[in-house]
C-alpha positions in Angstrom: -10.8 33.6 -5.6 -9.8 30.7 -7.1 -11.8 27.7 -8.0 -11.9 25.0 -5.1 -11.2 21.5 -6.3 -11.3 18.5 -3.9 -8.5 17.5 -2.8 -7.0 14.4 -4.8 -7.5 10.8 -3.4 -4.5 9.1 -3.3 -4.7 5.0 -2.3 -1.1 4.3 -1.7 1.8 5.3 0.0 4.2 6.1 -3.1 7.3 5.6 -0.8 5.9 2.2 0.0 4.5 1.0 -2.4 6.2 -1.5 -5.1 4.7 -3.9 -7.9 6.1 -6.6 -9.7 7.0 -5.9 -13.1 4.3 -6.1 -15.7 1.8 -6.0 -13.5 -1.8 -4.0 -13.0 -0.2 -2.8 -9.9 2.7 -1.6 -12.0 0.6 1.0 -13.8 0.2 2.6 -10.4 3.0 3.9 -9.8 3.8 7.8 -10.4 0.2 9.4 -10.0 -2.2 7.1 -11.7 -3.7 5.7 -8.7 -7.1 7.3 -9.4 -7.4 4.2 -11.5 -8.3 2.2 -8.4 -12.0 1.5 -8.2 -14.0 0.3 -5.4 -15.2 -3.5 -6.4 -12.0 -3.9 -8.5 -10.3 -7.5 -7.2 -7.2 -6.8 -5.2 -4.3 -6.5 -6.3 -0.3 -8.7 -5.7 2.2 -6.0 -4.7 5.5 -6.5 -3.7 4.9 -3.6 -0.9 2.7 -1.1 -0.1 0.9 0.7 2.7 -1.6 2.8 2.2 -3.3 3.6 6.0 -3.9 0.2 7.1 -2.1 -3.3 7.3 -3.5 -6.6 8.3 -0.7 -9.2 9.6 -0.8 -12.6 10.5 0.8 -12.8 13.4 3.6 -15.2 12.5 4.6 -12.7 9.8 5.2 -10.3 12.5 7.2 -12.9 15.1 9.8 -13.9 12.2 10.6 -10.1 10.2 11.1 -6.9 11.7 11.1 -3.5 10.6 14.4 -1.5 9.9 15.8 1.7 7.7 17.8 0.7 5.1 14.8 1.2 2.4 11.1 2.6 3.5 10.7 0.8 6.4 7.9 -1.1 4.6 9.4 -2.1 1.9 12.0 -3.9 4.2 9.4 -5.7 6.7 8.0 -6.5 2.8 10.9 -8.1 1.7 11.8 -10.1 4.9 7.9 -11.5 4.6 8.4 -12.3 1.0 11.9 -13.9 2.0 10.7 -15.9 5.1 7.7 -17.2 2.5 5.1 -15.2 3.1 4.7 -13.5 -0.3 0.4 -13.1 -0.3 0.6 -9.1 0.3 -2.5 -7.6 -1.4 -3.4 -4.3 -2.2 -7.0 -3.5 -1.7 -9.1 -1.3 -4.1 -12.1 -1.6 -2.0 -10.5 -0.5 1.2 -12.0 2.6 2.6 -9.7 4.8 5.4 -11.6 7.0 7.3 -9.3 10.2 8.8 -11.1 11.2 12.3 -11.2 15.1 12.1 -11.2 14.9 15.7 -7.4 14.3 15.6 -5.5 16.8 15.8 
């Protein structure tokens, strides 16, 4: 049979996630994100979503969600708009799956 090779950790929802130009976070995107390191400082994106978003919830009172890019990336965009353009992306963050879902 063939060799078994863990399956590949991937930090970042690709469809999701966008950096500014130039950037660290930039380098993600396409299939590096096995760069990410636990302990590396967080990174400014644009948008991204990855398994778990933290809010204030006065970001989620003045923007709303809606289809006409990844539903993210809009919510993103109406944040950065209404001024509220500290969204982070967070190497350290650890996602547990339950494998009692199922």
């Amino acid at each position: 049979s063939p060799p078994q090779h863990p399956p590949r950790r991937l930090h970042y929802d690709r469809w999701a996630f966008r950096a500014p130009a130039d950037s660290v976070a930039a380098a993600l995107m396409g299939d590096h994100s096995d760069m990410l390191r636990r302990g590396m400082p967080m990174l400014q994106v644009e948008s991204c979503f990855g398994g778990l978003g933290i809010y204030r919830s006065e970001c989620l009172q003045t923007c709303r969600y809606s289809g006409e890019d990844c539903e993210h990336v809009a919510l993103h965009q109406r944040m950065r708009d209404a001024g509220f353009t500290r969204l982070y992306l967070n190497p350290s963050q650890i996602v547990m799956r339950s494998t009692l879902a199922k």
